[in-house]
N, C-alpha and C positions, 0 to 999 in steps of 0.2 A: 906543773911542778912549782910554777910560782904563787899556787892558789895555795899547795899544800907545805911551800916552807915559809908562808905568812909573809910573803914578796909584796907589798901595793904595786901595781902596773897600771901601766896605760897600752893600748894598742894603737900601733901607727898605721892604717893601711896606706898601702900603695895603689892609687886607683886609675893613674894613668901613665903610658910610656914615657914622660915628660916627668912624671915625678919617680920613674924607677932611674932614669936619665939621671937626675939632680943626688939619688942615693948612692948611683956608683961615682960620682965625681966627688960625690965627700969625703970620698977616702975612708968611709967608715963600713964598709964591705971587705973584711980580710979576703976574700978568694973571691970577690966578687958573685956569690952565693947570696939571696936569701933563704931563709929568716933571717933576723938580724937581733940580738940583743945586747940593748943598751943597757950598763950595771956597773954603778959604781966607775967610773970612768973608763972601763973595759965595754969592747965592741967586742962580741963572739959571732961565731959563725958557724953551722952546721949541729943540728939538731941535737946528736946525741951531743955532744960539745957541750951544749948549754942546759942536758936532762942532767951531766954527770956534776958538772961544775955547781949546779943548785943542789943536787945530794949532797954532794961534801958540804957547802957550806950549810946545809940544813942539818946535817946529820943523819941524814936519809939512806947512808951504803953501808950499812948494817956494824956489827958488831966487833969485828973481829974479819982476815980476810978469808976464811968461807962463806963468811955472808958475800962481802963482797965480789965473788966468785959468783956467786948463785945470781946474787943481783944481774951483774952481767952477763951472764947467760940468757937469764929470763927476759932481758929487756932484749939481747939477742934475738931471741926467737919471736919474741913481740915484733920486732920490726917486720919480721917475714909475716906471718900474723895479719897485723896491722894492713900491711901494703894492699890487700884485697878487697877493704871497706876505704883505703884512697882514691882508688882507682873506679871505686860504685859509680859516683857520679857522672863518667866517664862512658858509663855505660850505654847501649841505644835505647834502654829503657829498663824500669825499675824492675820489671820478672826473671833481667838479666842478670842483673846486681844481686840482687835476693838468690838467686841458684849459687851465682859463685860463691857467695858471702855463705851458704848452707855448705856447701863441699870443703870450701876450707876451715869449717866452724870444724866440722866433723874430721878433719885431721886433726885441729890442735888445740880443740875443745877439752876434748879427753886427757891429752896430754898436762895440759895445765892442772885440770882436776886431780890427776894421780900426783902432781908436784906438791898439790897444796897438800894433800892426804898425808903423802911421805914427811912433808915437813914440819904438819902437827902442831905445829901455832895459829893457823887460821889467814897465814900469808906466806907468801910465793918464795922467798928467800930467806928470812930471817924467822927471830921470836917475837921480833915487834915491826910494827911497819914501814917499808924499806923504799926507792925511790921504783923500784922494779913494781910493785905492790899499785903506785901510781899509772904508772907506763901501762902496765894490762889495764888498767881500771879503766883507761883516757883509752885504749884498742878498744875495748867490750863496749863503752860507750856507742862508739861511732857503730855497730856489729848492732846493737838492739836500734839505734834510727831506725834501721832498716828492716830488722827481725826482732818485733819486740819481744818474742815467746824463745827464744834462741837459749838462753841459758836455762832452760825447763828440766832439763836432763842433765845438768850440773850443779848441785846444790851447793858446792865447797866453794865453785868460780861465782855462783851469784853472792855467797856468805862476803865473798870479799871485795867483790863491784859494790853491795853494800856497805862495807864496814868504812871503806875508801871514799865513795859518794855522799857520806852522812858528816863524815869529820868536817865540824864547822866551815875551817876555811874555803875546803871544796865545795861543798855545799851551797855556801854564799855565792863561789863563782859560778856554778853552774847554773844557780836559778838568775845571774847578772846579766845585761850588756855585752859584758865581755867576751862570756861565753859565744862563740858561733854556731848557728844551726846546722841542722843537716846542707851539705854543699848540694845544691841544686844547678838546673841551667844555666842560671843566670851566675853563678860563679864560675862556670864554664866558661860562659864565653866571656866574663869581668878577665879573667886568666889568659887567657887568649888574645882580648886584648893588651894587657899590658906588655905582656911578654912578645906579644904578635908574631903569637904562634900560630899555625893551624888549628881548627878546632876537628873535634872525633868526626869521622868520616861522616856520620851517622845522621848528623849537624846540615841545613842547610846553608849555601854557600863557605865550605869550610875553610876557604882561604883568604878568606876578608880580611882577615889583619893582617897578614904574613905582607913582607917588606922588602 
């Protein structure tokens, strides 16, 4: 969202308990949550939080309020969507990841395809392209890591992972730095660490950070 409403960023990671320690004593964790975004002298907190608030100020929630309607909807249903290719990396291995990531393509693959078709501009909510438009774009992403042939059977959702992936700004970020790759083990258990949680059962010695 920040690549496509022409934001410059920087990425802060947090890579050890010590420096998540030093972020909640800053007082700049509203609900003591990450993500965290810094903007314009405002800390936000909680993901859609900070998708919604870059649409408005981008101009990104459509037109009038049944785009905006539609917008949230879509980015609705994205989250549920989404949560299956969060959870990949989690998995005890990648054949596992790939099956679930196919079962839920196949529930809401289709769905999305018949939204785009219905709405006849070439994107998910609106006549022109809306913050929801990004939202699936940045889902389907993470969905082809894993299953690069995955949108072969929807022509209307690849039209718009393209039309989204190509626009300059996105473009830029995804070939950057900035961009992160596919979450592997090693962000597993970076994760684990910080947080010093458990790691998936799956994991040898899964409780090496836990506190």
């Amino acid at each position: 969202m920040l690549a496509a409403t022409g934001v410059a960023f920087t990425n802060v990671p947090v890579d050890t308990p010590e420096d998540l320690a030093a972020l909640r004593a800053s007082g700049k964790l509203p609900f003591d949550q990450m993500p965290l975004l810094e903007i314009e002298g405002e800390c936000l907190s909680q993901s859609s939080a900070m998708i919604r608030y870059l649409a408005r100020r981008g101009g990104l929630y459509g037109a009038n309020d049944t785009d905006a309607m539609w917008c949230d909807m879509v980015v609705g249903v994205t989250a549920d969507f989404a949560e299956t290719a969060i959870q990949a990396a989690f998995k005890p291995s990648a054949d596992v990841a790939i099956a679930d990531l196919e079962v839920r393509f196949a529930k809401f693959g289709p769905r999305f395809e018949a939204r785009i078709e219905e709405q006849g501009s070439g994107f998910c909510a609106a006549d022109t392209m809306t913050f929801a438009d990004v939202v699936l774009a940045e889902a389907l992403s993470s969905y082809l890591e894993w299953c690069p042939d995955i949108l072969s059977g929807t022509p209307r959702l690849a039209a718009l992972f393209k039309a989204i992936t190509t626009q300059p700004d996105v473009a830029a970020y995804l070939n950057s730095d900035l961009r992160y790759g596919r979450p592997d083990d090693e962000y597993v258990i970076a994760a684990a660490r910080v947080l010093q949680r458990a790691l998936p059962a799956h994991m040898p010695d899964a409780e090496r950070f836990v506190v």
